[in-house]
N, C-alpha and C positions, 0 to 999 in steps of 0.2 A: 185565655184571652182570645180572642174573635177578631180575626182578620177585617179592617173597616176599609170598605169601599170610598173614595174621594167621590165627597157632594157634586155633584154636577151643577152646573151654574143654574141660576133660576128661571124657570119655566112656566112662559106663560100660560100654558092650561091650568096652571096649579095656584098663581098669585091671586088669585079671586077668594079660590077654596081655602088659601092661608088667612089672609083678613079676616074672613066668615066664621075660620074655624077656633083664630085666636079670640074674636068677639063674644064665642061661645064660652070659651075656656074662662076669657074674666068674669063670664056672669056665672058661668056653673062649676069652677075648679071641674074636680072629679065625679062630679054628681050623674043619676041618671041624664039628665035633662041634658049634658055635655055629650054622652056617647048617642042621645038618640039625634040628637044633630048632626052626630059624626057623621053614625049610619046614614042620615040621609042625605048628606054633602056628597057621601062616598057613590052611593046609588044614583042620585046626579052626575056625577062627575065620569061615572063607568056606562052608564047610558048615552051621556054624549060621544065619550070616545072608548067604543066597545076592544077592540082591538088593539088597547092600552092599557085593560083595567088591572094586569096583575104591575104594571111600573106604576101605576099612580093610585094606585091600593096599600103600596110599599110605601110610596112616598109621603100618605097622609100618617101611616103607622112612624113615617120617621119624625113627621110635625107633631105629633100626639107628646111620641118621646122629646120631643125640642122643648116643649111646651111644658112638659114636667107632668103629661096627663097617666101616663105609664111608666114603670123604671126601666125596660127594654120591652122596645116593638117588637112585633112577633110578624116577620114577614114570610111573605108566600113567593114560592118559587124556591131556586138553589140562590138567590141572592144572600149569603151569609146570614141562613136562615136560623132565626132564634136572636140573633145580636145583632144590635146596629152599634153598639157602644165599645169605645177600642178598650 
């Protein structure tokens, strides 16, 4: 069992990349089409705020898993790395 960190409340840099990303997910489930959207959300998103990109690299990997696009995120860092699921 994987020690799970308390969601932080929601964060405007991220509400955007959420709509975007669930928009993705209803038209492509798990399909290529879904992760190369991701990729490019993610590449956006770390371009804008570079000095942010391993919390909201985590954070898209915890949307991915919210979202039912993977069974456990695979996050970067020591943030309870490998599980996000308690």
């Amino acid at each position: 069992m994987c020690a799970h960190a308390v969601r932080p409340t929601p964060d405007p840099i991220l509400d955007a990349i959420r709509k975007r990303l669930q928009q993705q997910f209803a038209l492509h489930q798990r399909g290529a089409r879904f992760w190369t959207a991701y990729q490019g959300l993610q590449l956006e998103l770390v371009r804008g705020h570079p000095l942010e990109h391993e919390r909201l690299c985590n954070a898209m990997a915890d949307m991915a898993e919210e979202m039912g696009a993977v069974e456990h995120a695979q996050l970067i860092g020591n943030r309870n790395a490998g599980c996000t699921s308690p």
